[in-house]
N, C-alpha and C positions, 0 to 999 in steps of 0.2 A: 349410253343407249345403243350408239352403233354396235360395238363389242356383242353387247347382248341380243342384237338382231344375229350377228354373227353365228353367237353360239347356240340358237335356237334352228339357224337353220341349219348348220352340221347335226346337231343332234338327230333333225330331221333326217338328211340324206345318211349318218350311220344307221338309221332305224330301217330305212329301205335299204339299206344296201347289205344290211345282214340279213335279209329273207332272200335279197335275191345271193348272198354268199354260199346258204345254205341249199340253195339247188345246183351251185356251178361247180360242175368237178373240178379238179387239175387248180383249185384257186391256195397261193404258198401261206404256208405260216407265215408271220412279220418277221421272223428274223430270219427266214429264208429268201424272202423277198426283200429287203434290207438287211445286208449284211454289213456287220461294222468291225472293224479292227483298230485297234488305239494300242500307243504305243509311246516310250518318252525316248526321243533320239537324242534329244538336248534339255538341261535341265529351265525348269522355265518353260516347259511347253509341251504337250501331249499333240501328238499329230493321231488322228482322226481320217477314216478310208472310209466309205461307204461303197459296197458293190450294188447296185441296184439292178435286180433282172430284169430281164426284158418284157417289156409290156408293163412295166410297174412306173413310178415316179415319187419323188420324192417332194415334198414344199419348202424352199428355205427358209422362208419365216414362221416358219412351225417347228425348227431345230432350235433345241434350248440346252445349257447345260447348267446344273447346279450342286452345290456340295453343304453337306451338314458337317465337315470335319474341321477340328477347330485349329483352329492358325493357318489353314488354306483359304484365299481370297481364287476366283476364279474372274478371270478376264471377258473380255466380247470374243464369241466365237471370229476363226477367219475363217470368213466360206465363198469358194467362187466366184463369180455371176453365173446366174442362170440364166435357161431361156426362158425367155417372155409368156405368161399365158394370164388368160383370163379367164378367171372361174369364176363359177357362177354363185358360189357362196362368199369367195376371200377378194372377188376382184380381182385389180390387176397384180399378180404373183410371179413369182421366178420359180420351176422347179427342173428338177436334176434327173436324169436318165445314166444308164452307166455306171462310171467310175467316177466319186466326188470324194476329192482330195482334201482337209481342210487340218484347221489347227485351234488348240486351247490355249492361250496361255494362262499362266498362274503365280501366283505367289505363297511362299511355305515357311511360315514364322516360325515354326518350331525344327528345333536342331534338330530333336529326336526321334523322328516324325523318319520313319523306312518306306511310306509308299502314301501314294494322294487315291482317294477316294472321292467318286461322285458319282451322280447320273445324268446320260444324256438323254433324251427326248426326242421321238422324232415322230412325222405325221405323214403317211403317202397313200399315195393309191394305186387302184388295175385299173388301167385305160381302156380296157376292153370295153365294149359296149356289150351287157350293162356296165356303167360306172360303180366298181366297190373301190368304199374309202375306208381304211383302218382308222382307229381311233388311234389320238397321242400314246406312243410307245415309250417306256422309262427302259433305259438301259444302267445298270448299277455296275460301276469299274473299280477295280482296284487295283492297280499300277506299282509294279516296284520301281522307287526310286534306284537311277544307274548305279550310283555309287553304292547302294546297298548291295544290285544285283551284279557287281562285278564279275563274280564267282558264273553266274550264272550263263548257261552256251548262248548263243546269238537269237535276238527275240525272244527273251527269256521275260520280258514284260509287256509282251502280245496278249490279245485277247481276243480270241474270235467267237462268234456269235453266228451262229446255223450251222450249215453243215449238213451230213445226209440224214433224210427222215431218218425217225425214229433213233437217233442216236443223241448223241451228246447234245443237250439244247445250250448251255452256256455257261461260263463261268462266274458265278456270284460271291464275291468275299472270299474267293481263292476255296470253295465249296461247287462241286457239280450237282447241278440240277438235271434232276429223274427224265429218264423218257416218258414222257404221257400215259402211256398206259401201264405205268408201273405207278405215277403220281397218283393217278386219278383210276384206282379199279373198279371196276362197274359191274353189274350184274341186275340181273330182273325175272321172277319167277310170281306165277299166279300165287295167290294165298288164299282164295276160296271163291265162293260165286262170283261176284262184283268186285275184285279185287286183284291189283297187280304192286309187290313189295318190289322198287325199286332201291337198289344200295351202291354208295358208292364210300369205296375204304381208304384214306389216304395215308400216308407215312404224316411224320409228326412235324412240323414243323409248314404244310403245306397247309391252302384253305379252297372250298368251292364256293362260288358265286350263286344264291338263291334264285334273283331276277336275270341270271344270265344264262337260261335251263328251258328247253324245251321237248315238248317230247308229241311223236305221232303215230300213230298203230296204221300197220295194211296186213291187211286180212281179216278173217276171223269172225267177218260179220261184227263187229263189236267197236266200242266207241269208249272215249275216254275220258273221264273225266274232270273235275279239278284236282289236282296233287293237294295231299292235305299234309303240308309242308309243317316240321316238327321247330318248336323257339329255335333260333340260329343266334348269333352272338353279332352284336351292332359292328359296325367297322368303318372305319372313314377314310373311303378310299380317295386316291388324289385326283382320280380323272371322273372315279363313277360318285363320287360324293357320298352320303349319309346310305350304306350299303348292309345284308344282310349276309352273312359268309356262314361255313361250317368247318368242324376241324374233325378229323379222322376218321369217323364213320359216321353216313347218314343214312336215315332207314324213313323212306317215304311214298304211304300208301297212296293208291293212285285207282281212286273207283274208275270201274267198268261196265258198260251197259251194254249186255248182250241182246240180240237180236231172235235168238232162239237157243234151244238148250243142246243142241249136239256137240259133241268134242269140235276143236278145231285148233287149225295152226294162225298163226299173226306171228308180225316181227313186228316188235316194238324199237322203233328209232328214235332216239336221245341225244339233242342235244346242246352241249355246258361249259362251260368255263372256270377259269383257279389259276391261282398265284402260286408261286414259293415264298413266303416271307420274308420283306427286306430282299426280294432279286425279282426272277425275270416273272411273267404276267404269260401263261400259254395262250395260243389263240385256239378260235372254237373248235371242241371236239365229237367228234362226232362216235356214236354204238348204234350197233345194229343188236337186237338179241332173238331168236326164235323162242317162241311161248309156245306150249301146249297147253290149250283152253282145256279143262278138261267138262266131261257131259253133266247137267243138271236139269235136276228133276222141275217139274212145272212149277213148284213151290216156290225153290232156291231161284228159280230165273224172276219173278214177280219179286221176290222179298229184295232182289240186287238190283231191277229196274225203279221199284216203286223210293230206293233209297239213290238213285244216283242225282248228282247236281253235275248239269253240264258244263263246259267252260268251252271259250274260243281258244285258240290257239296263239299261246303268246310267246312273239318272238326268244330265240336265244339273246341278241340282243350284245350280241358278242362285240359288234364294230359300232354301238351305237352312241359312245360317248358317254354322256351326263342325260341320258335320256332313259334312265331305268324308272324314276315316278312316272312318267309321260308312256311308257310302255305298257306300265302297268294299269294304269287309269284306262287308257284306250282298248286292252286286255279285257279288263271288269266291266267298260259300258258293255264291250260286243259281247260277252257272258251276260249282262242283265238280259241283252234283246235276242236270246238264243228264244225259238218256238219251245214248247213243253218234249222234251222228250221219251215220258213214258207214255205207255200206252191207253186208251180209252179206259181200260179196264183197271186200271192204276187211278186215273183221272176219279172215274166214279165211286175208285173206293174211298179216294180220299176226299171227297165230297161228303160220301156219308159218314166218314168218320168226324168231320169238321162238323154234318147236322146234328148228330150225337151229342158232341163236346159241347155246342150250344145249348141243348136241351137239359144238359144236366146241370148247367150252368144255373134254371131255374130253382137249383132247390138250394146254392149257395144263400148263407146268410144272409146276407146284401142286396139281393133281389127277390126270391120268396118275398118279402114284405110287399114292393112295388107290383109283383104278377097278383097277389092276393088282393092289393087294395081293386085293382083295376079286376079284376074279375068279381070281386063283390059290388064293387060300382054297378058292374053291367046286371047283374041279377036286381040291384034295389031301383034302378031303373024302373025295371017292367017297361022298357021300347020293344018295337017291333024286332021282327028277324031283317029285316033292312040295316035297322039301325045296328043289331048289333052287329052284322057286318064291315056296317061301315068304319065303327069303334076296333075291330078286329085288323079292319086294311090299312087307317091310319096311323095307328100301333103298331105295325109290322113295317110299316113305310120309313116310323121314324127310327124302329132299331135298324135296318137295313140301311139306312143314310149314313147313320152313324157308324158302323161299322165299314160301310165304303168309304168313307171318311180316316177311318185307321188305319183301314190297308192302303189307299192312295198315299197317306203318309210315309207308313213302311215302305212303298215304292218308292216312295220319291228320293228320301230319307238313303236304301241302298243303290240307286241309280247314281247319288253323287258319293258314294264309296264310304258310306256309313257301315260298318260291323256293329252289327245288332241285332238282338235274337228278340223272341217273345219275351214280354217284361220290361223291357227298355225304359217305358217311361214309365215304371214304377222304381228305376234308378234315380231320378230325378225329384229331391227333395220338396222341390216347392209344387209338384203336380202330388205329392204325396199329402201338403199340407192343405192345399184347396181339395181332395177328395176327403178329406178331414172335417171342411166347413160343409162340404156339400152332402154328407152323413149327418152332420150334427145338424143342416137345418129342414133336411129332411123328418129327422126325429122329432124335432120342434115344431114343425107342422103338423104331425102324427099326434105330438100330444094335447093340441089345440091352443099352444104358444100361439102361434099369427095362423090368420085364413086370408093374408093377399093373393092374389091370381098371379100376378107376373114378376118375374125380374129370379135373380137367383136363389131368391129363398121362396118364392112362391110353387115351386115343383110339388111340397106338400099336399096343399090346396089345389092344386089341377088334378094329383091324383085320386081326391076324395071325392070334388064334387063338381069337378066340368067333364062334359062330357061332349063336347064340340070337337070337331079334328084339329084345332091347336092343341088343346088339353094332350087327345091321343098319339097326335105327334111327340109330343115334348114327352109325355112320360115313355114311350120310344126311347126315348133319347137319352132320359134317365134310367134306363134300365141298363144301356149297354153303358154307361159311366159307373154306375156303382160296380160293375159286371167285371169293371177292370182289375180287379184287387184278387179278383175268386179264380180260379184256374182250376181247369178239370184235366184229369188223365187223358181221354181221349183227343185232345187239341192236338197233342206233341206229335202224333204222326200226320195230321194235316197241315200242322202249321210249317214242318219240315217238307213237302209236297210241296207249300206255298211258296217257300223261303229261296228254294229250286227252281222253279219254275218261271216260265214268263208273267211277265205282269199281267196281261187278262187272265191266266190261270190263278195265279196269285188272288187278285179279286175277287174270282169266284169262288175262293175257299172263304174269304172271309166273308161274303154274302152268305156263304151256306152256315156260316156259323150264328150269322145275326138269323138268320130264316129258322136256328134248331131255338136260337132264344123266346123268338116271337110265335112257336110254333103251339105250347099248348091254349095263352089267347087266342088264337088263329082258330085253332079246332072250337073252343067254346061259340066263337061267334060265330062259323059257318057249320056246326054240328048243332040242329036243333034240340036232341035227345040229350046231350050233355047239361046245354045251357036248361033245361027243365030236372036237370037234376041239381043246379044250384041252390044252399039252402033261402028259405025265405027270409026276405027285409024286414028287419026289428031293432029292437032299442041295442041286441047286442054288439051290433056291428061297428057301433060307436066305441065300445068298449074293447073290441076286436082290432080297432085302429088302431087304438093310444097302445096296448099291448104289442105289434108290429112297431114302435119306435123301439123299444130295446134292442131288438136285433141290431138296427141302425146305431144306437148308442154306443154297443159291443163291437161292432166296426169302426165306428173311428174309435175307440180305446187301441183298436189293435194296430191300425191306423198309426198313430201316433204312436206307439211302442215303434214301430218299424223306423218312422222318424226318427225318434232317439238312437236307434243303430246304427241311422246312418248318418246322422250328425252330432250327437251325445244329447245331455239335456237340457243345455239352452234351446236346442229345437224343439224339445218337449217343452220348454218355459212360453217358447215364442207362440206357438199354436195353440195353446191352453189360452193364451192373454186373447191372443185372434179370436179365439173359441167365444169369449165372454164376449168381447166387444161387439161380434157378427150377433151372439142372441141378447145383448142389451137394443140393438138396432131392429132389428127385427120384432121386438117385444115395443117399443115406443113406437115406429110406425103402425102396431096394432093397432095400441092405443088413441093413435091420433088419427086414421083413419076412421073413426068414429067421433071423435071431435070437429071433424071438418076444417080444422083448419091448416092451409097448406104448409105454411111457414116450418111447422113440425114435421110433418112428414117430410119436407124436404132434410131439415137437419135428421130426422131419425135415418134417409136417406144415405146421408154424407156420412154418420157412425157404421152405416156395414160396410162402406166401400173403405173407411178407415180400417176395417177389420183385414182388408189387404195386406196393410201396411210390414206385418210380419213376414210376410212372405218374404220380400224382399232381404231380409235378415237373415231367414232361413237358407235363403240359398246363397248367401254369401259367406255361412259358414262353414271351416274347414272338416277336414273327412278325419275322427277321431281314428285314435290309431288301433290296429287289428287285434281284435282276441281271439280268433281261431287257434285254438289248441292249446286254450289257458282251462277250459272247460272240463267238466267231467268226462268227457269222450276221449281226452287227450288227443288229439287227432297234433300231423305233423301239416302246419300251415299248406299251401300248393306254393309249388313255383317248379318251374318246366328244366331248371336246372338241377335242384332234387331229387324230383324223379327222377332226369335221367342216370343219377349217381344209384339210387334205387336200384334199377334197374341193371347197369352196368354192375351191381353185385348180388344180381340173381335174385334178390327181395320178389318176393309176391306184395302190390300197389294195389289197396282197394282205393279209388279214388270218388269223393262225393263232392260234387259242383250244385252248390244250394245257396238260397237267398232267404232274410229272414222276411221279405214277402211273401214267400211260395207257400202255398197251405200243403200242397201232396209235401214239399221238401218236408217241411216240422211232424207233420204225421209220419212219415217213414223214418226220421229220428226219433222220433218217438217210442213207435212200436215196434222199431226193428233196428234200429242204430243206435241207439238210445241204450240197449238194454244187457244185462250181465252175457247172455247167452252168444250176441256178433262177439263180446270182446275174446271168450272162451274160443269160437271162430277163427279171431285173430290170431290168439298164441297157436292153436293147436295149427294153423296152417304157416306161422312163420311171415306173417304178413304184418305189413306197415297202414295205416287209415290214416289218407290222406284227404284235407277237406279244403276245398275253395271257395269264399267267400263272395257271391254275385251281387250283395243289397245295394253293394253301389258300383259305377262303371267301370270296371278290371279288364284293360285290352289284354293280358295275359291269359285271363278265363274265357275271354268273347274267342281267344285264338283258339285254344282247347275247346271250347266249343264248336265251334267252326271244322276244324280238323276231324272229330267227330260227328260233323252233321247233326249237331242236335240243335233247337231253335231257339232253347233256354233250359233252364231249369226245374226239373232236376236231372242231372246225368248223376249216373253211375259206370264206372268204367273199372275193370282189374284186370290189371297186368300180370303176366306171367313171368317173372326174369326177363332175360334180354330181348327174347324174340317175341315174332308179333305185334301186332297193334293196337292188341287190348281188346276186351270183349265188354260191349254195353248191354248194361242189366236192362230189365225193363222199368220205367219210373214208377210206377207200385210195386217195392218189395214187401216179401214178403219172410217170411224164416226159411223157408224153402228155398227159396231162389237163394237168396243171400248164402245156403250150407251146400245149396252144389257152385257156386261159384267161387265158394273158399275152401278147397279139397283141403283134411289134415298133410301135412309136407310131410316125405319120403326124408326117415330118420339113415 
């Protein structure tokens, strides 16, 4: 436990002491400020120099040395005494100033064996006020053994480590490693309105650190956004643990939110961290680069503000240790609690884009049925204009709860560093299979299976024939539930508004979206002219009802098809069996409900709550394995390594990220992906269709989505060859869009 106090609060003090690294000039690389030389003057034993400059210090129980070479045993370091200090993270310590002399010994089982290899470790600090403390440093040796180097002129199995900037940084496996800015070339150039292409190119054998990267603009009026950071490759480094790295060239776009549209100048400062493989670890580097903004028209400033997502500034992270989740998490809170940063005019439009997408929400399969019953209620009524006000404010009260209720989730949900776009919980199989029961006993209510008032299958019957503000609450409530399944075009640019923004903006898009749901009730009850244009109450509205359960029937058919995609067809078995059992329960409470006697209705009771049981099944079954690109589209599966091989050979990448929930995804396959005429598209332009599968959770899609700002499904993205970042279609294609986005290729 102590240990781990320990290494909590080092982590802490590297995490502050690389922001305040990064403002202090004249502050040395680690191996200029610990310089080491090793050396075997006797066999049996490697003698060990550290020069430590001044103003620096060294920790002697932070020097370690250890070897992966087989038949070498390495001994207990001998290390001086040091002077006495007490720190306030390690206690009472001894560290080194100067010149520290010390020695390895060893043992070397094998005859054959020309030279011992190892690494040493070492951990110090700038005593300057502020306090910077480097992170443990790995030193990687390899030593000729004497007798080998006979031949060899004097110090001929020296190894030194610093030396003057910018030159020789040290010797790894009898291999020199690059100067910095040969390692690590950098470079940064705008690439359209809202956007700055940072790149950095490394020789072969080197790698850059993802969470050890930061970056800050002066000038320019202009502000920066989050880096939409392209798959890196996992890596398990010794000191930074479970880490993200890149190898040889990386290309990462970096939204910018301008302040106004006239040219201007900014320098973009950057800065990052990287190893050499198997040797030394540089410390953080720093680029300066000047940018020319160039000028944009009122259009292009709106379309690059109204798409930026802000982010805080998160450390480089250089000297922080084992502290890069910890950077990153405190990184993402201060990013959740950034204020909005577009403009009013941005705010309002994506307001009324969110009222819209609610509004059309109405004429989905799934709720059509619920706004018709409750609008014919209110005409067979014959209440006053009071009353149906009141039916109108209750009903709006409950889909607006309810949807406050989703986006508080969604908040909540990306506050603790959930990636998750719109859709989310229609990834999840078992909320898939209760909006399965809650369609099928809706229908069953519709078709005069049961008339109970309350409980889960009573929604039916509240919508037919109560008319109290429970009833109009609740059917509120069921409107923005079945609502879930149905997605409209217009959402996708507010719910990415949303997804950006602070959480009271966030909220109020999704209240604007329940207020476009509950908006044409709303007008009936407070429009008197409309509500007298409702037809009159007769025998067929009974008949009118039972006809609105198909809709409901035809949804959970589709319902459950989704199901089976995303767990095969035991989950279709599982929720058909649930299906019957929820309306044998439901159909025996009918019945005993008229019998009076309780005893029944309770058991009728205990058979729907039985009708759960499946659920449980259902989500504990595994994710059947992928068929994308078994299909008549032939499309080539996604995966972020693909592409980039794609791409690194010039290919044109149409790329389609669809769920077999999304109604716009299946219609735009359909009618335009679907069809002889994209594939003809595809040859004549030399392009690849590639398709990502979202029905169930894929952090590799949620990143691509991410990276593209989009809040789910459907993207469409096509690449061009190697440059760029790809251009996003709109999510209703059409043959048009789709034949200027795939020019024939230049034979």
């Amino acid at each position: 436990m102590l240990r781990c106090l320990f290494a909590a609060a080092l982590a802490l003090t590297f995490l502050v002491s690389t922001v305040a690294a990064q403002e202090q000039d004249g502050l040395l690389p680690v191996e200029q400020a610990f310089v080491l030389r090793a050396e075997i003057r006797e066999p049996g034993r490697v003698a060990l120099e550290w020069t430590v400059a001044p103003d620096y210090y060294l920790y002697k129980s932070r020097i370690s040395a250890k070897t992966g070479q087989p038949g070498l045993s390495l001994g207990a370091l001998d290390l001086p005494a040091g002077i006495p200090k007490h720190d306030e993270f390690f206690g009472d310590v001894e560290i080194y100033h100067g010149t520290v002399a010390g020695g390895l010994p060893y043992v070397l089982s094998d005859p054959n064996a020309t030279a011992v290899e190892f690494t040493v470790t070492v951990q110090g600090c700038h005593e300057v006020e502020p306090l910077i403390c480097y992170p443990p440093h790995p030193t990687t040796l390899r030593l000729e053994l004497p007798a080998a180097a006979a031949g060899a002129p004097p110090g001929g199995g020296l190894i030194a480590l610093g030396g003057a900037s910018g030159g020789l940084l040290g010797q790894v496996g009898g291999q020199d490693a690059l100067p910095e800015d040969q390692a690590f070339v950098f470079e940064a150039i705008p690439t359209g309105p809202g956007e700055i292409l940072a790149r950095w190119t490394l020789p072969d054998g080197y790698y850059l650190y993802r969470d050890k990267t930061e970056f800050a603009l002066e000038g320019g009026g202009a502000e920066l956004g989050a880096p939409r950071w392209p798959t890196g490759v996992d890596h398990v480094d010794e000191h930074f643990g479970n880490v993200v790295v890149y190898y040889r060239q990386v290309e990462l776009p970096i939204p910018l939110r301008r302040t106004d549209a006239q040219a201007a100048s900014a320098t973009l400062r950057a800065a990052f961290q990287g190893c050499k493989e198997n040797g030394i670890c540089y410390p953080v580097m720093t680029r300066s680069i000047a940018l020319a903004l160039p000028a944009l028209t009122e259009a292009e400033l709106a379309q690059a503000n109204a798409a930026f997502m802000p982010t805080a500034a998160v450390p480089a992270a250089a000297a922080q240790g084992a502290t890069g989740a910890a950077a990153d998490a405190s990184a993402d809170n201060a990013l959740r609690s950034q204020p909005p940063q577009s403009g009013a005019a941005s705010l309002a439009g994506a307001l009324l884009l969110a009222l819209l997408g609610g509004l059309i929400l109405n004429l989905m399969p799934c709720v059509l049925p619920v706004l018709s019953l409750k609008v014919i209620g209110l005409a067979q009524s014959g209440e006053s204009l009071a009353k149906a006000r009141s039916h109108a404010l209750w009903y709006t009260l409950g889909v607006l709860v309810s949807f406050a209720v989703v986006g508080l989730a969604v908040i909540a949900l990306r506050a603790a560093g959930q990636a998750l776009g719109w859709g989310f919980q229609l990834q999840q199989p078992a909320f898939v299979a209760l909006l399965v029961y809650v369609l099928l006993a809706v229908g069953l209510s519709l078709s005069g299976v049961f008339t109970i008032g309350a409980g889960l299958a009573g929604t039916g019957q509240t919508l037919a024939n109560r008319s109290g503000p429970a009833g109009d609450f609740f059917t509120g409530v069921l409107a923005c539930i079945v609502a879930s399944p149905c997605t409209a075009p217009f959402m996708g640019p507010a719910l990415g508004f949303a997804f950006a923004s602070s959480s009271l903006v966030a909220l109020l898009i999704f209240l604007a979206l329940g207020l476009g749901l509950a908006l044409p009730f709303l007008l009936v009850g407070f429009v008197p002219a409309l509500a007298s244009r409702l037809p009159r109450p007769g025998a067929w509205m009974e008949t009118f009802k039972q006809v609105l359960a198909f809709p409901m029937y035809l949804t959970a058919v589709w319902l459950a098809w989704v199901l089976g995609k995303q767990r095969g067809v035991d989950a279709v078995g599982l929720v058909l069996v649930g299906g019957v059992v929820l309306a044998l329960g439901l159909w025996w409470y009918e019945r005993s409900r008229w019998s009076g006697r309780l005893f029944s209705r309770v058991l009728a009771l205990l058979v729907v709550l039985a009708a759960l049981l499946p659920l449980i099944g259902i989500a504990r079954l595994p994710v059947p394995s992928a068929n994308v690109g078994t299909g008549a589209d032939a499309a080539v599966p996604y995966s972020a390594e693909k592409l980039a091989t794609l791409r690194a050979e010039g290919r044109t990448v149409f790329v389609n990220m669809t769920a077999d929930w999304c109604v716009t995804c299946k219609a735009n396959e359909k009618n335009v992906l679907g069809t002889d005429h994209f594939k003809a598209l595809l040859t004549a332009a030399d392009a690849v269709y590639m398709k990502g599968d979202w029905t169930n959770v894929d952090p590799a899609i949620t990143a691509f989505l991410q990276q593209h700002q989009a809040v789910g499904v459907p993207l469409y993205v096509v690449f061009e060859g190697r440059e760029g970042p790809g251009r996003v279609l709109p999510t209703l294609l059409t043959a048009g869009i789709v034949e200027q986005a795939l020019p024939p290729a230049r034979r």
